[in-house]
PASEBA-1860 file (N, C-alpha, C; in nm, 3 decimals):
! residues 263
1> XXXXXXXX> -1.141/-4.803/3.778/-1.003/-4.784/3.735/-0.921/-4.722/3.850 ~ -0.830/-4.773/3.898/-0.760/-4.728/3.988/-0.643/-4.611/3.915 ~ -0.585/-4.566/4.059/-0.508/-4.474/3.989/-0.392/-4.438/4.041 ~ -0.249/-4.431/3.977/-0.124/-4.486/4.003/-0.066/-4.328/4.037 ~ -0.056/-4.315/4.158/0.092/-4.184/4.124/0.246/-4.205/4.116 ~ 0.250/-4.310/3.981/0.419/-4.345/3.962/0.504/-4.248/3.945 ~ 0.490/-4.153/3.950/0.581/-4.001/3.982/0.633/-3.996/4.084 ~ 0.476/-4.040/4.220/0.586/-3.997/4.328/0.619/-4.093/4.417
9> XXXXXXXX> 0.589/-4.220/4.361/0.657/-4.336/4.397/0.774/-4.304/4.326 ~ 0.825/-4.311/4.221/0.983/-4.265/4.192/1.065/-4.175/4.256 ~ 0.954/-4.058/4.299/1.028/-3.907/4.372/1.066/-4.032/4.518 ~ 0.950/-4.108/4.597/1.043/-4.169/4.705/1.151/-4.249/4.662 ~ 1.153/-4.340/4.600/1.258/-4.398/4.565/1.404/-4.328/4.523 ~ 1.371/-4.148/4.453/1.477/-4.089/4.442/1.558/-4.100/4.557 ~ 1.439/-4.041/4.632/1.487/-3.920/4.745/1.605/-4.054/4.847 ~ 1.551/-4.194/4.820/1.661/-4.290/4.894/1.771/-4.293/4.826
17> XXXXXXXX> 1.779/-4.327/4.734/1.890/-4.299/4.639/1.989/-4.213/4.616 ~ 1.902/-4.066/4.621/2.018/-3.970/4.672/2.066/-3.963/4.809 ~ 2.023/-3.981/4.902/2.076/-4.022/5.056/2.122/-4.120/5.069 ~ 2.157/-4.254/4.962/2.247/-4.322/4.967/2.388/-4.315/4.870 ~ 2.340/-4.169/4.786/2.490/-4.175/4.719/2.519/-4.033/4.740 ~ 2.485/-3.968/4.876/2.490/-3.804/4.896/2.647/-3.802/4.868 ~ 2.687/-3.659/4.762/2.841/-3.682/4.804/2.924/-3.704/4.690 ~ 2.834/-3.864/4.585/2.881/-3.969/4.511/2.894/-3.842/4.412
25> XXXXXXXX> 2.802/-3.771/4.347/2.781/-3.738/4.252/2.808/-3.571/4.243 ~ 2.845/-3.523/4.096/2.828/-3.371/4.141/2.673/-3.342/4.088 ~ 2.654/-3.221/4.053/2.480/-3.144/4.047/2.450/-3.197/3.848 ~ 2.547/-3.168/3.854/2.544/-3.173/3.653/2.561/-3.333/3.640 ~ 2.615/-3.397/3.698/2.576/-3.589/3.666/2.480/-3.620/3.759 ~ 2.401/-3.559/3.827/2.283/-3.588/3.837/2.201/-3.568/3.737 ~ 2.187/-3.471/3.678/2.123/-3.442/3.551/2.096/-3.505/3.473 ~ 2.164/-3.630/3.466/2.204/-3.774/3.348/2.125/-3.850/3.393
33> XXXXXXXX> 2.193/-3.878/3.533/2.146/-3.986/3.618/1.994/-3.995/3.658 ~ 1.905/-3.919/3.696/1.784/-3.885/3.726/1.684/-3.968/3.594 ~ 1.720/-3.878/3.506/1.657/-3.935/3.409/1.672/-4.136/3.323 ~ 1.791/-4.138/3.325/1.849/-4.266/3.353/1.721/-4.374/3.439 ~ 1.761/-4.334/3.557/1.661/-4.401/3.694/1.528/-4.385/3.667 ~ 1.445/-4.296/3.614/1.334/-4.277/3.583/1.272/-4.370/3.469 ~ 1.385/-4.416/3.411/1.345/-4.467/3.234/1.369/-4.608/3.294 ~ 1.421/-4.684/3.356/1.480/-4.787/3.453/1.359/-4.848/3.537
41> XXXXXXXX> 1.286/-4.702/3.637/1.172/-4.759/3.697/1.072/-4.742/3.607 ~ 1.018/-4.693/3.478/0.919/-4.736/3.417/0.937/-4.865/3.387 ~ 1.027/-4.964/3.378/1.048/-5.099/3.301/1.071/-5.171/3.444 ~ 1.077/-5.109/3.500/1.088/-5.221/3.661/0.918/-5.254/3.757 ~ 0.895/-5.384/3.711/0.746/-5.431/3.779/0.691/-5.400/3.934 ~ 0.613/-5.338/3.964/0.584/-5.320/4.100/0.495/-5.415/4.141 ~ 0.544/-5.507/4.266/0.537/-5.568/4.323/0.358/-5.580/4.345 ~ 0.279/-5.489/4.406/0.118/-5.488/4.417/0.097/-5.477/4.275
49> XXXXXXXX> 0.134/-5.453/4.223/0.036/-5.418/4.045/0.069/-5.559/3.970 ~ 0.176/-5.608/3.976/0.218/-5.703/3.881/0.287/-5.677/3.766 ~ 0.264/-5.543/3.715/0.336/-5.494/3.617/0.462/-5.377/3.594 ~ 0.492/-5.329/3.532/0.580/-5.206/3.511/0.463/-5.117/3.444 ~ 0.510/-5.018/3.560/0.452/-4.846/3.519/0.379/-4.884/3.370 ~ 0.440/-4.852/3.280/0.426/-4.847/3.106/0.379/-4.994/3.079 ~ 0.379/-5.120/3.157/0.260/-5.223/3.126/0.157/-5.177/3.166 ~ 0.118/-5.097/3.254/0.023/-5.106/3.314/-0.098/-5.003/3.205
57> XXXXXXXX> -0.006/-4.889/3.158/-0.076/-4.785/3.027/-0.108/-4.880/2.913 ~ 0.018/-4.945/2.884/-0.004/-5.026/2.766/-0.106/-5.122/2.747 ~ -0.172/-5.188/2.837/-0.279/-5.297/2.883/-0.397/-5.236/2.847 ~ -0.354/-5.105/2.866/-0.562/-4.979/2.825/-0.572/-4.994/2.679 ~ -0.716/-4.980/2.646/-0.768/-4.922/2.571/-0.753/-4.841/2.514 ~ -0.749/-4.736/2.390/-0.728/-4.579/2.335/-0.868/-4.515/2.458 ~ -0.964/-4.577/2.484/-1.063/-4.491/2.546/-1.023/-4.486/2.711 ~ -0.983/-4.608/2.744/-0.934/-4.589/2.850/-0.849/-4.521/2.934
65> XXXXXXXX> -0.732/-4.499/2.793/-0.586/-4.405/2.889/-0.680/-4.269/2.897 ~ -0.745/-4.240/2.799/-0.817/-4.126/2.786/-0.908/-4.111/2.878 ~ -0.992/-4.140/2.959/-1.055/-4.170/3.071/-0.973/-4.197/3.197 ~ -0.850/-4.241/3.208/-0.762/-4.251/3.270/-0.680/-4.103/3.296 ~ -0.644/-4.044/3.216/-0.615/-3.900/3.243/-0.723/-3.820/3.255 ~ -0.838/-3.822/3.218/-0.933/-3.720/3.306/-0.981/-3.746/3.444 ~ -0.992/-3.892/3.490/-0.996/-3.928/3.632/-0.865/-3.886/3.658 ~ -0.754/-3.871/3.645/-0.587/-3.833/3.747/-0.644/-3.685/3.774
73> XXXXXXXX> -0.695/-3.602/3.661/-0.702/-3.468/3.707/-0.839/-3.461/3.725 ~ -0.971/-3.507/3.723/-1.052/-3.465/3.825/-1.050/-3.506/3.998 ~ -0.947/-3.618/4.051/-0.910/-3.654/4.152/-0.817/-3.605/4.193 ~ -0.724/-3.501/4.124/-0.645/-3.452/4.155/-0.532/-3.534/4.212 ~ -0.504/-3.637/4.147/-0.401/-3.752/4.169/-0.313/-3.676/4.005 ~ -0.215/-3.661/4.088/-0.062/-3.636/3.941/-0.072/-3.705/3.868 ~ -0.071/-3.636/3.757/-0.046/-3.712/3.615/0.107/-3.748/3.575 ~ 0.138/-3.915/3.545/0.259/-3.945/3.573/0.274/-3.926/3.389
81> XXXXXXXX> 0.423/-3.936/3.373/0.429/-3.913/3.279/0.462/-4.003/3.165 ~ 0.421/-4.142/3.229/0.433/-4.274/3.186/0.294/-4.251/3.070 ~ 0.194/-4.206/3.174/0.042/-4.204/3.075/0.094/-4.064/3.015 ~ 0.134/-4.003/2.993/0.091/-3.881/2.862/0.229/-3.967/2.790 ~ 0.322/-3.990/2.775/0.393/-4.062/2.696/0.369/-4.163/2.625 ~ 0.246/-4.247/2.683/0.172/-4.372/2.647/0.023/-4.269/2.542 ~ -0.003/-4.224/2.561/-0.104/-4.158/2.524/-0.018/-4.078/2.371 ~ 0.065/-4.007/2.398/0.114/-3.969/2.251/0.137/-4.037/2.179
89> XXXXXXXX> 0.213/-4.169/2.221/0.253/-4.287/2.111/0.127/-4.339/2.041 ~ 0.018/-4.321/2.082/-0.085/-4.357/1.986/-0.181/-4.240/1.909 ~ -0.138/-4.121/1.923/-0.167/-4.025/1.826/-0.324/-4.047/1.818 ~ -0.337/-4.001/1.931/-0.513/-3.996/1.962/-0.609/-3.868/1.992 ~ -0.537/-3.782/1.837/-0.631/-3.625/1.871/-0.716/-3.614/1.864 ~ -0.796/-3.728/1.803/-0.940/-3.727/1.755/-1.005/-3.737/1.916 ~ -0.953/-3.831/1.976/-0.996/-3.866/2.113/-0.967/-3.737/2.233 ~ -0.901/-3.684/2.166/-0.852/-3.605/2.303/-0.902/-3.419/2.246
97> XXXXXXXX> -0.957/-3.413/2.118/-0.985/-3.324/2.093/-1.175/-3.305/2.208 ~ -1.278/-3.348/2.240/-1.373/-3.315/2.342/-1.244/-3.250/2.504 ~ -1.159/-3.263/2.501/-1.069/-3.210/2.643/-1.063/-3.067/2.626 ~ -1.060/-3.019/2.475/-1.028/-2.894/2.472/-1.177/-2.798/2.534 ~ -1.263/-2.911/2.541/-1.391/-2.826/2.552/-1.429/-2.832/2.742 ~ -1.282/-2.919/2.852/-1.320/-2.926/2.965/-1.309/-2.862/3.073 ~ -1.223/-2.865/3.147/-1.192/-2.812/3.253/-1.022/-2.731/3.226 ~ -0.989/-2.636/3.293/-0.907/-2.595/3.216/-0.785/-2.641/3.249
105> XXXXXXXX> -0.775/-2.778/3.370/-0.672/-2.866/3.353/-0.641/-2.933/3.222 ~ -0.774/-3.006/3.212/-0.794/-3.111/3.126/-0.771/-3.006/2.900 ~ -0.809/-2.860/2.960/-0.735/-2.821/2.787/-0.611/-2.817/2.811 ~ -0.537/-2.759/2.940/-0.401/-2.743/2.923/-0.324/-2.892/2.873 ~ -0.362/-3.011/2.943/-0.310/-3.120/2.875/-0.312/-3.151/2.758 ~ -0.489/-3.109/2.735/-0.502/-3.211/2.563/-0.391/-3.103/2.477 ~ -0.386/-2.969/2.502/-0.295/-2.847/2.417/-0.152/-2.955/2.439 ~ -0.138/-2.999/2.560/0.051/-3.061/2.520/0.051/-3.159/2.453
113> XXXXXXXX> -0.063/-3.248/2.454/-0.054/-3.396/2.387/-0.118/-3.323/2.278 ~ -0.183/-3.251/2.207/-0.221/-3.258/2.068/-0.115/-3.180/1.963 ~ -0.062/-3.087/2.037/-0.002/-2.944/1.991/-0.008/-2.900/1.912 ~ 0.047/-2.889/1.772/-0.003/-2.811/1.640/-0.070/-2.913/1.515 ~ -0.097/-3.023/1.587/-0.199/-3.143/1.522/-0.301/-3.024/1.377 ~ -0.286/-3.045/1.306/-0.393/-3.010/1.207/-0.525/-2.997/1.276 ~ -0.585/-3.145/1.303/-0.672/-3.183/1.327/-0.754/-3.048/1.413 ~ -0.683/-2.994/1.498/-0.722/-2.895/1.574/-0.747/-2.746/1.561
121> XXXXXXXX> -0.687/-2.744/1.450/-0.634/-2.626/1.434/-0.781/-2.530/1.404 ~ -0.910/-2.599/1.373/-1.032/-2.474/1.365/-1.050/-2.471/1.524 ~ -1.021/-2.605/1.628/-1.083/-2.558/1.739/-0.979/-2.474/1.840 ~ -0.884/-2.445/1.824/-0.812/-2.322/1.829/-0.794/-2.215/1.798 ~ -0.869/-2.201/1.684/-0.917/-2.070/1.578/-1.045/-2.041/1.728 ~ -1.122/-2.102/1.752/-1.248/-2.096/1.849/-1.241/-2.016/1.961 ~ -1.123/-2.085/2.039/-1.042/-2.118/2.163/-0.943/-1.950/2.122 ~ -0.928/-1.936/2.045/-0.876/-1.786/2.036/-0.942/-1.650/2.083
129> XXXXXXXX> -1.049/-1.702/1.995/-1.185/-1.602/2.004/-1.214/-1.594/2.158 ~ -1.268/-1.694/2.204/-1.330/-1.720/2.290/-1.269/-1.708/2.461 ~ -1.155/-1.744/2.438/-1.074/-1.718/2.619/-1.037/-1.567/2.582 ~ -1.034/-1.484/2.720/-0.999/-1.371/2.794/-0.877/-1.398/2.836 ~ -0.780/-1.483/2.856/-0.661/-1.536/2.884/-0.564/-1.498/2.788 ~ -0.447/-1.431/2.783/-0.379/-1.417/2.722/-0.256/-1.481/2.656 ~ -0.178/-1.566/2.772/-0.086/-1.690/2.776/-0.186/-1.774/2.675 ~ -0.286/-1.833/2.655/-0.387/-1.894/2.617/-0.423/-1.839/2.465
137> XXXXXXXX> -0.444/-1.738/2.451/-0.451/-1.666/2.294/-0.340/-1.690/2.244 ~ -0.215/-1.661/2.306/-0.088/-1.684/2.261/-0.023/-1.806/2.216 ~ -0.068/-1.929/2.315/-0.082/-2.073/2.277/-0.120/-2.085/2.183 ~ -0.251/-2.074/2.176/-0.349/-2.144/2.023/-0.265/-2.043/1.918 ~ -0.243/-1.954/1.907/-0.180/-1.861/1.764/-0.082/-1.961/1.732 ~ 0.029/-1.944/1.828/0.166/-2.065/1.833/0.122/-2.166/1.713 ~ 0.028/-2.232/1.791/-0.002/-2.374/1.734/-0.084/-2.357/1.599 ~ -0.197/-2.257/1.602/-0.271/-2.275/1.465/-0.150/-2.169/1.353
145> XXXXXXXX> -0.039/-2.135/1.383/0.053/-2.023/1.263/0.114/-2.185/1.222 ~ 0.135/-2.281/1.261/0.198/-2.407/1.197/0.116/-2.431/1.025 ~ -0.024/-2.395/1.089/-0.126/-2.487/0.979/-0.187/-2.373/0.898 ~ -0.155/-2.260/0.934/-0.216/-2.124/0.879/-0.307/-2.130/0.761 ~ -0.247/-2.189/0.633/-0.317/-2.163/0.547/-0.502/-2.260/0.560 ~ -0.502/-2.367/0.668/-0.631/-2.431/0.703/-0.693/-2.351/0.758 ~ -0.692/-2.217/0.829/-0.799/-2.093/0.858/-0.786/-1.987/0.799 ~ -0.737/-1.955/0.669/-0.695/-1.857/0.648/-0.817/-1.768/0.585
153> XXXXXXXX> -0.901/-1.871/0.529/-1.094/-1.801/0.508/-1.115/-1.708/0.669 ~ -1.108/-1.799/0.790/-1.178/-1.728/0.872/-1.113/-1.634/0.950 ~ -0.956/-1.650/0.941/-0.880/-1.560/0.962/-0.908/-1.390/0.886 ~ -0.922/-1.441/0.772/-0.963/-1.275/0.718/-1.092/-1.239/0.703 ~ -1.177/-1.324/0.772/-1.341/-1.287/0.796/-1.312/-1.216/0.892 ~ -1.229/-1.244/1.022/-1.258/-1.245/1.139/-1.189/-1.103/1.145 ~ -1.086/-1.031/1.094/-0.969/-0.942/1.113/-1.051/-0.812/1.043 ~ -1.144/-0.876/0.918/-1.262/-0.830/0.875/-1.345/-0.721/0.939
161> XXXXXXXX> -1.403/-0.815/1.069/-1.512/-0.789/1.085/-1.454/-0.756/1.255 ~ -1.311/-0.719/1.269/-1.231/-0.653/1.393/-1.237/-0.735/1.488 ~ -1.220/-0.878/1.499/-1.189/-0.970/1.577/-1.099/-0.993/1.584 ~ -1.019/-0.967/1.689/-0.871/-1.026/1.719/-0.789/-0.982/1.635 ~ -0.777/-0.864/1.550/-0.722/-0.797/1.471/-0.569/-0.848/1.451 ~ -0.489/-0.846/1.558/-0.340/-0.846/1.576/-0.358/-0.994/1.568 ~ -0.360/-1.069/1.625/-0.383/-1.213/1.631/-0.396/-1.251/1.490 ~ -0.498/-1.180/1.415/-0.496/-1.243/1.284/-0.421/-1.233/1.172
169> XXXXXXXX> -0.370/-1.091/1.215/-0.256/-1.037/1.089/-0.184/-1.166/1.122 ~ -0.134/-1.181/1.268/0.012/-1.273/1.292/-0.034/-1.424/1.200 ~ -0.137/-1.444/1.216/-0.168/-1.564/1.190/-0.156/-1.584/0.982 ~ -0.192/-1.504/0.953/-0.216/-1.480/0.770/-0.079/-1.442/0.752 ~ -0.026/-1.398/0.816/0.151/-1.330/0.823/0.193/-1.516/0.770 ~ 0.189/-1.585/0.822/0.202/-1.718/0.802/0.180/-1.820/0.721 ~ 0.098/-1.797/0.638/0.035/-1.864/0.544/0.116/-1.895/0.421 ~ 0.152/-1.997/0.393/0.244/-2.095/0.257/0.188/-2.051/0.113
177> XXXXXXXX> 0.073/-2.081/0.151/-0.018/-2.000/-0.047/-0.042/-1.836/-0.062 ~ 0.043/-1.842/-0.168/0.077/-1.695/-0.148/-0.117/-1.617/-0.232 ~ -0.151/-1.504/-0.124/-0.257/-1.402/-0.168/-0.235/-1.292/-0.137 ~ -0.284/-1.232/-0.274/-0.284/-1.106/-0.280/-0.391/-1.029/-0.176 ~ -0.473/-1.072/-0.118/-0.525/-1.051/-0.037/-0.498/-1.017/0.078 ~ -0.431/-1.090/0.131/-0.379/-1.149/0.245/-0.262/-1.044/0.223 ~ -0.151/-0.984/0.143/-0.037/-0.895/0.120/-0.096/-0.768/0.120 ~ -0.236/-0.726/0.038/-0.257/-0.623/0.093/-0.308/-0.564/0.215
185> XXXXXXXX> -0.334/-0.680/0.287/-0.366/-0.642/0.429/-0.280/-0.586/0.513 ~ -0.201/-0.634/0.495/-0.008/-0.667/0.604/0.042/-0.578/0.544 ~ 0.022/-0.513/0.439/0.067/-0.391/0.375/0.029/-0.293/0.452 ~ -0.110/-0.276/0.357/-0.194/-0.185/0.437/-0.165/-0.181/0.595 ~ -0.151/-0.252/0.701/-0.179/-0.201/0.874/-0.015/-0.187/0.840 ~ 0.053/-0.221/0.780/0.203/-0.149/0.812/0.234/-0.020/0.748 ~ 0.172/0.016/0.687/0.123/0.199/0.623/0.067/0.282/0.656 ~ -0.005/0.192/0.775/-0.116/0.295/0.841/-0.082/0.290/0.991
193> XXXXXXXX> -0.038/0.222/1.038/-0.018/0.203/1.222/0.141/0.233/1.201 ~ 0.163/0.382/1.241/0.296/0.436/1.271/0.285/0.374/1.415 ~ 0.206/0.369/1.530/0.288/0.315/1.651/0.300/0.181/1.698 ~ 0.305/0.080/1.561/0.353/0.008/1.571/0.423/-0.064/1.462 ~ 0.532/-0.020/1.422/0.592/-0.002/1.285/0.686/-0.172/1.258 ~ 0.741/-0.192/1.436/0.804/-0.290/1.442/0.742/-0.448/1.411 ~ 0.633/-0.458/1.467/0.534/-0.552/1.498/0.482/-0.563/1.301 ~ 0.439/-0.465/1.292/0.429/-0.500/1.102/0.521/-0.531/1.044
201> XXXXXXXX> 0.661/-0.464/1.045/0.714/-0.489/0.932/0.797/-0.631/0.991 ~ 0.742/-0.681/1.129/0.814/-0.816/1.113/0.678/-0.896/1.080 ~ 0.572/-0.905/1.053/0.457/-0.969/0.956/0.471/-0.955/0.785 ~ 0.577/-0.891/0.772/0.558/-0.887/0.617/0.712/-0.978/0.629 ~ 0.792/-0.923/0.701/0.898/-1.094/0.704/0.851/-1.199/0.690 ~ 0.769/-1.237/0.787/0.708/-1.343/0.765/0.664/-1.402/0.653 ~ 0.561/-1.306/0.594/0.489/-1.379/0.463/0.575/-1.369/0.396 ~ 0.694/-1.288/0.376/0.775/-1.324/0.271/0.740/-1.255/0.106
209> XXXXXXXX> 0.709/-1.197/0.109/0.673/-1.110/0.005/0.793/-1.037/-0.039 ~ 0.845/-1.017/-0.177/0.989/-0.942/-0.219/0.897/-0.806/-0.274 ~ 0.736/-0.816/-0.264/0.733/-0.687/-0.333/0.711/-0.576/-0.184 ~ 0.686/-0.613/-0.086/0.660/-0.539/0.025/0.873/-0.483/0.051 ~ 0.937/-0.482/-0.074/1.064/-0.470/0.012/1.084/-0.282/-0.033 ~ 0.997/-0.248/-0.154/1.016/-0.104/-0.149/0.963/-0.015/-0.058 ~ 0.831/-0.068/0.008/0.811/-0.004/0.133/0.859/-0.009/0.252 ~ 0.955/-0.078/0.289/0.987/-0.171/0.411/1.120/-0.031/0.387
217> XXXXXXXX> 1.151/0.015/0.255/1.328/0.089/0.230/1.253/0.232/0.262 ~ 1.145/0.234/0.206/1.128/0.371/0.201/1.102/0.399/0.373 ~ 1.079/0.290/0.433/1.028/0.329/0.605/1.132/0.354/0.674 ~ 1.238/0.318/0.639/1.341/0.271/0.695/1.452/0.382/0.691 ~ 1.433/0.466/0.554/1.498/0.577/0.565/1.451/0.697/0.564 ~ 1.318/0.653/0.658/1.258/0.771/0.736/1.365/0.874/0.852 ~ 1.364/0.973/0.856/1.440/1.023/0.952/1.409/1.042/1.061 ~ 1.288/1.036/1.097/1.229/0.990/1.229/1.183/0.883/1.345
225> XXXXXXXX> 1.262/0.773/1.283/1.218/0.633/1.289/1.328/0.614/1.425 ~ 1.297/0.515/1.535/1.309/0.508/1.624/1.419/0.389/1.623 ~ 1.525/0.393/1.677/1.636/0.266/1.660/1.587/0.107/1.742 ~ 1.478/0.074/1.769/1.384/-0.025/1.742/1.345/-0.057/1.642 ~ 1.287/0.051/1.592/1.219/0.072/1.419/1.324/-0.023/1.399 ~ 1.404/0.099/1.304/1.543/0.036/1.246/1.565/-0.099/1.250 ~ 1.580/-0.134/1.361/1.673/-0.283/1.374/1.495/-0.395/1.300 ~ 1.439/-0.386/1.328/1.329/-0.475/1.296/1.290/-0.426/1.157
233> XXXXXXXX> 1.298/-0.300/1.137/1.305/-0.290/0.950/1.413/-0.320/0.842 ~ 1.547/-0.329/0.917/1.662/-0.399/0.843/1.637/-0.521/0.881 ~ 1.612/-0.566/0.964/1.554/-0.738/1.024/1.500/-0.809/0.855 ~ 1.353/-0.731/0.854/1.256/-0.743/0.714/1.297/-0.764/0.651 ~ 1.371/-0.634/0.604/1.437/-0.593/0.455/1.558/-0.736/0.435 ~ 1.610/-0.764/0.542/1.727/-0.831/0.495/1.650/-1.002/0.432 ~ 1.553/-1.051/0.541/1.442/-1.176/0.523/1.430/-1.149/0.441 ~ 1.397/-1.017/0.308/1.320/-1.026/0.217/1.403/-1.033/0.088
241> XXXXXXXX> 1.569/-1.047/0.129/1.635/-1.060/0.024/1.753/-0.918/-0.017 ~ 1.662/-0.781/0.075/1.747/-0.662/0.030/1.855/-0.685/0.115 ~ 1.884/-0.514/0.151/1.997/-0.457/0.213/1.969/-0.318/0.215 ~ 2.033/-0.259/0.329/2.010/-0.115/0.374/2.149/-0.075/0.443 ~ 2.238/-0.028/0.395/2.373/-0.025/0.414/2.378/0.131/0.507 ~ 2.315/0.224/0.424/2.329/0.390/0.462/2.343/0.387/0.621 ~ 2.453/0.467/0.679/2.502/0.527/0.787/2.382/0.571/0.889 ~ 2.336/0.571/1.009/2.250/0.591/1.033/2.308/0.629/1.181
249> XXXXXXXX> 2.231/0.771/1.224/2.308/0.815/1.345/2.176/0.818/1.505 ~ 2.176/0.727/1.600/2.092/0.693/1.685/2.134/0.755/1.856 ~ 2.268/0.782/1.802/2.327/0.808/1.946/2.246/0.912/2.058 ~ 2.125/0.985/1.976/2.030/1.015/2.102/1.906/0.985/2.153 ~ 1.884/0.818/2.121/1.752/0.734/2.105/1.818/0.694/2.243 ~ 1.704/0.691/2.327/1.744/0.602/2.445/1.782/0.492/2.460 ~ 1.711/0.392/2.349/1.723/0.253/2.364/1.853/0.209/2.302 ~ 1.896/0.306/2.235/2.008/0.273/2.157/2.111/0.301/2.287
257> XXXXXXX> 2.107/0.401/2.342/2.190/0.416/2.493/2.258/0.317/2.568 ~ 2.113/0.274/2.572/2.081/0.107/2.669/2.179/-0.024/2.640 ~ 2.132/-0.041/2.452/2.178/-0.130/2.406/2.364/-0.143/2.348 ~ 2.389/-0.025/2.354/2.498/0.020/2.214/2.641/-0.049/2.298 ~ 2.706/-0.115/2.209/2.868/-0.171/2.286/2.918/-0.048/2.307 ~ 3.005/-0.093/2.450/3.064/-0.039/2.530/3.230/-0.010/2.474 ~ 3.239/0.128/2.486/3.342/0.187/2.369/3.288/0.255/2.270
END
C-alpha cells in the first residue's frame, strides 16, 4: 500500500497560489478561501495516481483505510485529512477500537475518530485507570460523562474501593437514571471536603438533584465561605431551580479584589 501525503502536496500547491495572488486578498478572506481550495483539490485527479485524493480512500476496504492509517503513522508519513474524513463516514469503531490499545499516536487518533462512541466507553473507563497522563484522564472522562450511566456499576466500585476518586464523582455527577446511591455519594464528599466546596457543589449541579438544594443554601450562607465558594454555590443553587438573593459582603476576599467591576 503506498502512501499519499495529500496535505502537503496541497500545502505546495498553496504556497503557489498565495505567491500568485500575494496582495489579492486580505488575512480574514483567506480564511474562506483556503478551505474552499482544499475541498476543490480533494475532487481534483492527480495526474500519477489516476484518481482524486478521496477516490483514492474511497476505492479501500473498511480494513484497509484502517491499515492505511496505522502505516501513515508508523512511517511517520502525515495523516491527510482526506483518510480520517473517509474513515469517519463509515463509522468504523468496532475497527478502530484495537488502536486504543497502540502506540500513543495511533490512541490519540482512534480518541478523534471514535470520540464519545458508546461502543467505547468501558475501554475508556480502562484507559482512565490505567494512563499516568493527565490531558489523557481528562479526555476519556470528557468522552465516557456523554454515556455515564453505561459505567456507572464500575464507576461506584471503583470510587469505592479509592480509585480515581474525583474522576468518578465527575463521572456519576452525570448519569441520566436517577440513584439514590449515586446522590448520597455527591452529597456526602460535598459535606465532608470543606477544601473543596466549589468542585462539589458544581457535581450536585450536575446530577441535578432538587433535594441536594437545602444543603447547597445552608453552605452558602455560611459566613466563612470564600467568594469562589459563593459564586459556584449560587451557580448550583440556581441549576437546581432555587435562589439566594441575601446581601453578601466580599470586599476583603482577594479574589473578589481581582475580579470585582471597576467603580
Amino acid at each position: 500500500m503506498k502512501l499519499y501525503d495529500f496535505d502537503g502536496m496541497f500545502d505546495e500547491k498553496l504556497s503557489g497560489y498565495v505567491a500568485k495572488n500575494s496582495g489579492k486578498y486580505k488575512e480574514n478572506e483567506w480564511e474562506d478561501i483556503i478551505p474552499e481550495l482544499y475541498k476543490k483539490f480533494g475532487d481534483t485527479p492527480i495526474k500519477s495516481l489516476g484518481k482524486t485524493p478521496r477516490e483514492y480512500y474511497a476505492g479501500m476496504s473498511d480494513g484497509e483505510v484502517i491499515k492505511c492509517l496505522k502505516s501513515h503513522l508508523s512511517h511517520g508519513v502525515p495523516v491527510p485529512e482526506f483518510l480520517c474524513a473517509d474513515i469517519e463516514s463509515r463509522n468504523l469503531v468496532k475497527e478502530l477500537l484495537p488502536l486504543l490499545d497502540g502506540t500513543r499516536d495511533e490512541v490519540e487518533y482512534a480518541m478523534n475518530l471514535i470520540g464519545a462512541d458508546a461502543l467505547a466507553v468501558d475501554k475508556y473507563m480502562q484507559m482512565l485507570i490505567s494512563y499516568d497522563d493527565e490531558d489523557m484522564k481528562n479526555r476519556c472522562v470528557d468522552f465516557i460523562k456523554e454515556n455515564a450511566d453505561l459505567v456507572l456499576k464500575k464507576a461506584v466500585e471503583n470510587y469505592r474501593n479509592g480509585v480515581e476518586k474525583e474522576y468518578m464523582l465527575e463521572i456519576m455527577s452525570r448519569i441520566i437514571q436517577r440513584s439514590d446511591e449515586v446522590f448520597d455519594i455527591l452529597l456526602k464528599e460535598f459535606r465532608s471536603d470543606p477544601d473543596n466546596v466549589p468542585m462539589h457543589a458544581s457535581y450536585l449541579a450536575s446530577y441535578g438533584d432538587e433535594r441536594a438544594l437545602e444543603y447547597l443554601l445552608d453552605k452558602i450562607d455560611e459566613e466563612g465561605i470564600s467568594f469562589i465558594e459563593y459564586q459556584e454555590l449560587k451557580f448550583a443553587i440556581e441549576a437546581l431551580g432555587g435562589e439566594y438573593n441575601k446581601e453578601r459582603d466580599f470586599s476583603n476576599d482577594p479574589y473578589y479584589k481581582i475580579i470585582k467591576p471597576n467603580g
